[in-house]
Structure formats: C-alpha cells, structure tokens
C-alpha positions as CSV (number, residue, x, y, z in Angstrom):
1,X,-4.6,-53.8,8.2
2,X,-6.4,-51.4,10.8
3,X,-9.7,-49.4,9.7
4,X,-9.7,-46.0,8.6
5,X,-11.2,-44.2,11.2
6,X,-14.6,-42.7,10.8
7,X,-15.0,-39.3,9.7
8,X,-16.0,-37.7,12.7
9,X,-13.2,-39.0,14.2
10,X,-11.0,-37.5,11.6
11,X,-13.2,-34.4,11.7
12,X,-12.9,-33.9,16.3
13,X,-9.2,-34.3,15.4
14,X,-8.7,-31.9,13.0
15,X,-10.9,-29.7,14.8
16,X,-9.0,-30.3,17.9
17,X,-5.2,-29.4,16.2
18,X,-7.2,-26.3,14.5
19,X,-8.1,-25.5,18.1
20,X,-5.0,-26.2,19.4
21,X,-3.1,-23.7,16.8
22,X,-5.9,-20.8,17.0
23,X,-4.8,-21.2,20.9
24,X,-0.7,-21.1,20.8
25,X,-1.0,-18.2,18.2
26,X,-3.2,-15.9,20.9
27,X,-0.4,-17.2,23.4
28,X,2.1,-15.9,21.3
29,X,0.6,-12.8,20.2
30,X,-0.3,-11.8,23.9
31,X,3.2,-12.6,25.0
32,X,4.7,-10.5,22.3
33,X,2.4,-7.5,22.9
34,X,2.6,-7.9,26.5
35,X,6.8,-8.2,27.4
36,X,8.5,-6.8,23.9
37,X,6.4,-5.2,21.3
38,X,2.9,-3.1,20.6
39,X,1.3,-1.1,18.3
40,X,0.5,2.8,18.7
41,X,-0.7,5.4,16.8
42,X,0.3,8.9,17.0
43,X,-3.0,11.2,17.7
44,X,-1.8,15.1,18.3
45,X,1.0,17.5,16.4
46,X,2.9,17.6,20.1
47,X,6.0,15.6,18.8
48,X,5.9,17.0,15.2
49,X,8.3,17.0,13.1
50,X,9.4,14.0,15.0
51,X,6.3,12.1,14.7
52,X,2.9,13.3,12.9
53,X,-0.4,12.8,13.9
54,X,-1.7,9.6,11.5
55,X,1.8,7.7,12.4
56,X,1.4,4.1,14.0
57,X,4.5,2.7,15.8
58,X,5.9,-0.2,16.8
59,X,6.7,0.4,20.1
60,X,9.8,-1.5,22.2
61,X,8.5,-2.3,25.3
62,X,11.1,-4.5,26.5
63,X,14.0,-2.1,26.7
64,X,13.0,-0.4,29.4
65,X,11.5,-3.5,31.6
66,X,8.1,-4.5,30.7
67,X,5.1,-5.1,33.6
68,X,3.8,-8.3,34.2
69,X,-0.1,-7.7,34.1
70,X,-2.3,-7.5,37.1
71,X,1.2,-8.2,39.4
72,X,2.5,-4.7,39.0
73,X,6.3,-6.1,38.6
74,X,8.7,-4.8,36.2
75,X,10.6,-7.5,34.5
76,X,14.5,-6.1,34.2
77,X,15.4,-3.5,31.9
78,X,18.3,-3.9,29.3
79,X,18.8,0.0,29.9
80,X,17.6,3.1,31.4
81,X,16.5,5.6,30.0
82,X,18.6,8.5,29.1
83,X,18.2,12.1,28.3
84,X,16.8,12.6,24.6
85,X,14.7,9.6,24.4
86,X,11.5,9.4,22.3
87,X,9.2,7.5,25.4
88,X,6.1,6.2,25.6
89,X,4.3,6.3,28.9
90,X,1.3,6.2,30.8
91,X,-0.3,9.5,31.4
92,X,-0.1,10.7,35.0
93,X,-3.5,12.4,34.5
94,X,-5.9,9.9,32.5
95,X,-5.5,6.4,33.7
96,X,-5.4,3.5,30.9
97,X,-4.1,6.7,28.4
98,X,-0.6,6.5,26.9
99,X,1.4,9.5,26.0
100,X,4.7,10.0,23.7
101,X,7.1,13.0,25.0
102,X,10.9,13.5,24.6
103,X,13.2,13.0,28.2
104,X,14.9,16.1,29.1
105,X,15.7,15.5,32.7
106,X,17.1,13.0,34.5
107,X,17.1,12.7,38.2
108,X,18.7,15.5,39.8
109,X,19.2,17.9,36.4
110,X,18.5,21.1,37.4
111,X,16.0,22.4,34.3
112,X,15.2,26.3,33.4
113,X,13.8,27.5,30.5
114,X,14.5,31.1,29.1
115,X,12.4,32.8,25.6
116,X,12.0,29.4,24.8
117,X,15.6,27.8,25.4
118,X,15.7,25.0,27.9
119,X,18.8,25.0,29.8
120,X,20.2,21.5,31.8
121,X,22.6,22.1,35.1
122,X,24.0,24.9,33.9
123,X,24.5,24.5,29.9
124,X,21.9,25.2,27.2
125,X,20.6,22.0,26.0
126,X,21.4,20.5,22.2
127,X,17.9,20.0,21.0
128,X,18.1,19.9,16.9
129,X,14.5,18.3,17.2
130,X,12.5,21.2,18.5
131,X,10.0,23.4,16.5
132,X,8.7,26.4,17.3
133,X,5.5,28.2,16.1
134,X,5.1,30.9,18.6
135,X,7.9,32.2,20.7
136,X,5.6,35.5,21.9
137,X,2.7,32.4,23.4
138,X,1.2,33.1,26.7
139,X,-0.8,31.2,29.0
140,X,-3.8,32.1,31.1
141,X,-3.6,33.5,34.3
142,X,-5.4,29.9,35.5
143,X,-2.8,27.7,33.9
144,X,0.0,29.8,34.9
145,X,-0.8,29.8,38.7
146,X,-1.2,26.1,38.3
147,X,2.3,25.9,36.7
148,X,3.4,27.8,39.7
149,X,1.6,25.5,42.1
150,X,3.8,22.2,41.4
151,X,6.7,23.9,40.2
152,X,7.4,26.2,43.5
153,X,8.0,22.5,45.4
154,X,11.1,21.8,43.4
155,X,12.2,25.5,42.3
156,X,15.7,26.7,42.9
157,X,15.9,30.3,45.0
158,X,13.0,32.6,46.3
159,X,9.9,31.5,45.0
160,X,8.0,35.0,46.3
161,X,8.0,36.4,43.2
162,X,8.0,33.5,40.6
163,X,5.9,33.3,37.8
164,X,6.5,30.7,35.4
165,X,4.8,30.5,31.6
166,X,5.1,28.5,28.7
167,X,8.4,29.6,27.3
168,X,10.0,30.6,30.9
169,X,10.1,28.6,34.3
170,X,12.4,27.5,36.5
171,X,14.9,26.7,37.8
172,X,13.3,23.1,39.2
173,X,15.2,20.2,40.2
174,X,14.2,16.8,38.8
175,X,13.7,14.6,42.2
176,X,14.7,10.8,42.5
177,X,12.9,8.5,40.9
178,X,11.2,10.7,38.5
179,X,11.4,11.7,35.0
180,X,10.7,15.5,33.0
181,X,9.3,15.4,29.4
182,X,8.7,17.5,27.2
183,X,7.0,17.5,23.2
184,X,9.4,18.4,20.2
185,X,7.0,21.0,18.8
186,X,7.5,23.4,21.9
187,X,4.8,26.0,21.6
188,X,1.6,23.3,21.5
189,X,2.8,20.6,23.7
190,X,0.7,19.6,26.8
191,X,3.7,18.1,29.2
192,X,5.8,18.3,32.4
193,X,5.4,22.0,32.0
194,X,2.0,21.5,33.0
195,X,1.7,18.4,35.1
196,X,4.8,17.8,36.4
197,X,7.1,15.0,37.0
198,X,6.8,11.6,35.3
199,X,7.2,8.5,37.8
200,X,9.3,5.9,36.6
201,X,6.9,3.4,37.1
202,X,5.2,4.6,34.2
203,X,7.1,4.6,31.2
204,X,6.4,1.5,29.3
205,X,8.7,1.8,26.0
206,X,10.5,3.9,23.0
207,X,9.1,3.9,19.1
208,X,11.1,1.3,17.1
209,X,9.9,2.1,13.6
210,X,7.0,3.6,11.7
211,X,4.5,0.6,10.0
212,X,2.1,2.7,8.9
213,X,1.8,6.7,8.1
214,X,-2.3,8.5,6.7
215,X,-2.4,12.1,6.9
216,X,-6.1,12.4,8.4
217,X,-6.0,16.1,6.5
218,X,-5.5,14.7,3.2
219,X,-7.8,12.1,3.6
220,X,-10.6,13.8,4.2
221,X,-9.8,15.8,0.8
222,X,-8.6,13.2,-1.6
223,X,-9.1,9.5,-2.0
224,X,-7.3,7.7,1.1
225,X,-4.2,6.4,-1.5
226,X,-3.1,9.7,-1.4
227,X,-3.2,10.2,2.1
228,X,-0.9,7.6,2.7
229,X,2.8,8.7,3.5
230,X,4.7,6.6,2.0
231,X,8.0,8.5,2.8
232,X,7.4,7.7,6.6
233,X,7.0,3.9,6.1
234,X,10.0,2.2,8.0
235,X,11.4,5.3,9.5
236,X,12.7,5.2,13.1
237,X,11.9,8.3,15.1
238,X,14.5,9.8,17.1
C-alpha cells in the first residue's frame, strides 16, 4: 500500500487544477465575447421607443462575421445585413466607441427625405418604428452646410441650389460597400444624416435580447427597485 502523499503535494495539485479551471473559463469567456456574443448598454434616447437609455443587450456578434483581434479579418457571416436592421457598429467619428442605429439603405438605394418621410428608390419607406417629437426642427446654419458638404458627393441632380436639413435631404445614393443609418426617434438622432455613410467594415452585430433594463430618471428619484423595468427584461428589439 503506497503513502498518502504529503499535504503540499495535495495542496500544488489542487492549486494547480484551480489554476487550470480559473484559466479555461477566461478562454471561454474571451472566445464567447470575442466571435458570438457581448454585452451593451444603451446610453442616449436616439433609438427610443425601440431601445431606452438604461437598456443593456446581448448583442449577436456572429451573425454578421465577427473580427479576429489585432488581424483585422472578418470571420464569415451567416447573413448580411438587410434593410431594417437594429445594428451595432463602430462609430466612424470616435474610434474604440460603438453606436446602435437602424439600416435604411443598402448599397445603391437611392434615399430622400421629405417633412420628415424617408423615401427608398422611389417608394415611401414602411417605418412603424419611428417617433417624432418635432417635425418644425431646424439645424444651424454650421451643421447644415456640413450636411451639404458630404451629401453633394452622392446627390442625385443639380446640387447649386441644395440645401439639406434635418427633416429634408436628398436625393443621395448609397455607394458600394457602404451602409446608411439612421435612429428610430427621428427628430434627436445624431446619424448618417450627419456623418455620412457607414463602412461595412464596421458593423460588428444586432441586439439579441434585453438582460437588464434601470431608468437612470427614476433612480435618481426613488429607491433603485423601482427603477428597474421589469417589462423590458427578455425583450428582443426590433
């Protein structure tokens, strides 16, 4: 009959699987987060009713190829992405910052928007999604001539006289390779109105459910139980 071994034996070993387990689970969980799915939490009112600022989301990053790190390669995608989609992207302003917006336009869709109602190739677009607060809003003189300054390079007819705003612009064609978004609650959205065209390259995923809802309003009224919405858990935003 062999010894027992001694206790720091015993001790290194379990140390060792401990170790060992601590080391596949960080594996996993950076394989998961990395190629199919991440956390994100909604910070603005540009997608309400949609999503609300306080919502955190599981987002699927798989579906539309996820990006092997520090390679810059997209893994394939099980689909493209098609007009209406909820997406989740990186923003083409602020590196490292992510962005949720709704696809509009595809490559090639000729986009114009008139008192508020977008039109695609021709036919007004079925949006049931889209709120409005403030159909009369302007912009500045400033943001408008920068409107004008990306838009004019993809506009459709005699650009002489064109002067887009929030609620009218276009027409503009959607070049190849390249996306348009826009947010669901139409009259405080910052999106491709403003910047432009989003790059393929840079869309990273769609919302798959809602974990986790806290209105920050309520909150900083009422004790944080009742800031929680509960109506919201498990919802899928589309």
């Amino acid at each position: 009959m062999s010894p027992a071994p001694p206790a720091a034996a015993r001790s290194r070993d379990g140390f060792r699987e401990w170790l060992r387990a601590i080391l596949w689970a960080v594996v996993l969980w950076l394989t998961i987060r990395t190629f199919l799915v991440e956390a994100f939490r909604i910070p603005s009112g540009s997608m309400e009713s949609t999503l609300l600022p306080g919502d955190m989301l599981f987002v699927n990053k798989a579906v539309y190829g996820p990006v092997v790190p520090g390679l810059g390669i997209r893994l394939p995608a099980w689909r493209e992405p098609v007009r209406g989609d909820v997406l989740i992207f990186d923003s083409v302003e602020q590196p490292g910052e992510k962005i949720v917006k709704r696809l509009v336009g595809l490559p090639g869709d000729t986009l114009v928007m008139r008192a508020g109602v977008l039109f695609r190739n021709g036919q007004v677009a079925a949006e049931p999604f889209v709120r409005h607060q403030d159909l009369a809003r302007s912009e500045s003189t400033e943001t408008r001539r920068r409107m004008r300054l990306w838009q004019e390079r993809y506009l459709v007819g005699d650009s002489m006289h064109y002067a887009p705003d929030l609620q009218d612009w276009g027409p503009i064609v959607v070049p190849s390779d390249a996306l348009f978004v826009l947010g669901d609650n139409r009259d405080v959205s910052y999106d491709g109105r403003f910047w432009g065209f989003l790059p393929r390259a840079n869309v990273r995923g769609t919302p798959l459910w809602v974990y986790f809802s806290y209105d920050p309003e309520t909150g900083a009224r009422l004790p944080q139980l009742f800031a929680i919405r509960w109506h919201r858990l498990g919802t899928r935003p589309r």
